[in-house]
N, C-alpha and C positions, 0 to 999 in steps of 0.2 A: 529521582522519581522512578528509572527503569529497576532499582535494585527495590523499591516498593512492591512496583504490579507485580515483579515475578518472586517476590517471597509473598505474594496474596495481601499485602498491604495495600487494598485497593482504594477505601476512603481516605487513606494518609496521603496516600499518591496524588488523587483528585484534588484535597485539602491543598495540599503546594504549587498544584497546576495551579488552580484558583489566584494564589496571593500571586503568584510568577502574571499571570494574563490581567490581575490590577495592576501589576508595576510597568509591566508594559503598557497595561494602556492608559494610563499617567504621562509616563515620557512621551509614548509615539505614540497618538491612539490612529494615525494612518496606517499602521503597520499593526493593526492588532489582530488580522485574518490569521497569522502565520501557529500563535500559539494552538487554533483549532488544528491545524496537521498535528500539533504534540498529543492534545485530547482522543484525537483520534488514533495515533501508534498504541497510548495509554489504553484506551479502549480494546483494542486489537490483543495486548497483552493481557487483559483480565477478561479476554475470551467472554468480548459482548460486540459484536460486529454491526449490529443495526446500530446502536448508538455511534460506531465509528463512523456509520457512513452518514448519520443525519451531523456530526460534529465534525465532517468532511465536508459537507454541500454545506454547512456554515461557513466554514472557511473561503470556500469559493463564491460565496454568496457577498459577502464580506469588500470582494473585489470586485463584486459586479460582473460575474460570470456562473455559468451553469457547466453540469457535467461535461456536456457536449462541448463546450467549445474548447473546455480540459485535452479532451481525448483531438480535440481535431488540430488542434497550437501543436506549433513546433519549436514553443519558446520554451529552453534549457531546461528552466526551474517545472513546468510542469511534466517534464519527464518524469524528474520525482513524485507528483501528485497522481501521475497515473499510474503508478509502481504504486507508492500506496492504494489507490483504488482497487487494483489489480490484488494485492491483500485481503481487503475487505471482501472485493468477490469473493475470492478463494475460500476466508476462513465463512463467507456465508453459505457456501457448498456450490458456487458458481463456476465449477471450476474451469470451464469453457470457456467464458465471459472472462474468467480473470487469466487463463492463460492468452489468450486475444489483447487483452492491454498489456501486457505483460512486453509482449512480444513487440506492441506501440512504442512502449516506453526503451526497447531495447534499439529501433528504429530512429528513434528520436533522438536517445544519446550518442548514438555510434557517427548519425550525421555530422553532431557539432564534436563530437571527441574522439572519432577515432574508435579502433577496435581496445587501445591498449589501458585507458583511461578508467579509472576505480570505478564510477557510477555506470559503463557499460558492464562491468564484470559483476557487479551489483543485480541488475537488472539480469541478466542472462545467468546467475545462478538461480534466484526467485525463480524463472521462468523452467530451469532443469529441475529444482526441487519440485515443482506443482506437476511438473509431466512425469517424474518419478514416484510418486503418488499415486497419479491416473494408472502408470503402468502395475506396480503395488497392487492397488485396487483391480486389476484385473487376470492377476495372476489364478484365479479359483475358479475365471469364466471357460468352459473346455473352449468354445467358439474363440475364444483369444490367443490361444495355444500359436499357430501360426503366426500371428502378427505380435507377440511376445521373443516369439525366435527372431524374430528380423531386426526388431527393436534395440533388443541387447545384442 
């Protein structure tokens, strides 16, 4: 499916998600919130970010919770769902909002894993890519000049 969205095979991709979230939810249909996190990267990759975040609050929806209580757990696995969120803000131009969860999600992992652990270094490059952007983005401002020296 990732070698789909990112050659623009975007209805092939969704076509497989599809038959993949019947099969799961066949076997397990307890466990069928998890395929909406895949719809939602899928989405994110063919650079359509409203529909990630509405096939994100399904997800979470799915397990009888909302955003909020996403961001406010400090249970392992939503670390991950707010690093994806944290995505979605970003590619929706939120880039404040999604460096702010970014930063949760880097909080949250480091607690239960340590500084040294792949999912913290996951979460804290996300978080340097989105603030090397912002600074990107602000190299053209003269008022930034200043706070661009100190930065770098």
């Amino acid at each position: 499916m990732e070698i789909n969205t990112e050659q623009g095979m975007i209805t092939e991709a969704f076509r497989y998600l599809s038959k993949a979230a019947a099969i799961h939810t066949a076997h397990n249909p307890l466990h069928v919130a998890r395929p909406y996190a895949i719809y939602t990267m899928a989405h994110l990759r063919a650079e359509q970010p409203d529909e990630a975040l509405v096939t994100l609050n399904k997800c979470w929806q799915l397990q009888h919770l909302i955003e909020e209580q996403i961001i406010d757990s400090r249970y392992t696995k939503h670390g991950g769902d707010i690093i994806l969120l944290a995505r979605v803000k970003y590619a929706q131009g939120l880039k404040q909002e999604a460096q702010q969860l970014a930063s949760t999600a880097i909080s949250v992992r480091r607690a239960v894993y340590g500084d040294e652990e792949p999912r913290v270094a996951d979460s804290t490059f996300l978080a340097a890519k989105m603030l090397r952007t912002i600074v990107d983005m602000s190299r053209g401002v003269s008022e930034m000049q200043g706070h661009l020296t100190r930065a770098l």
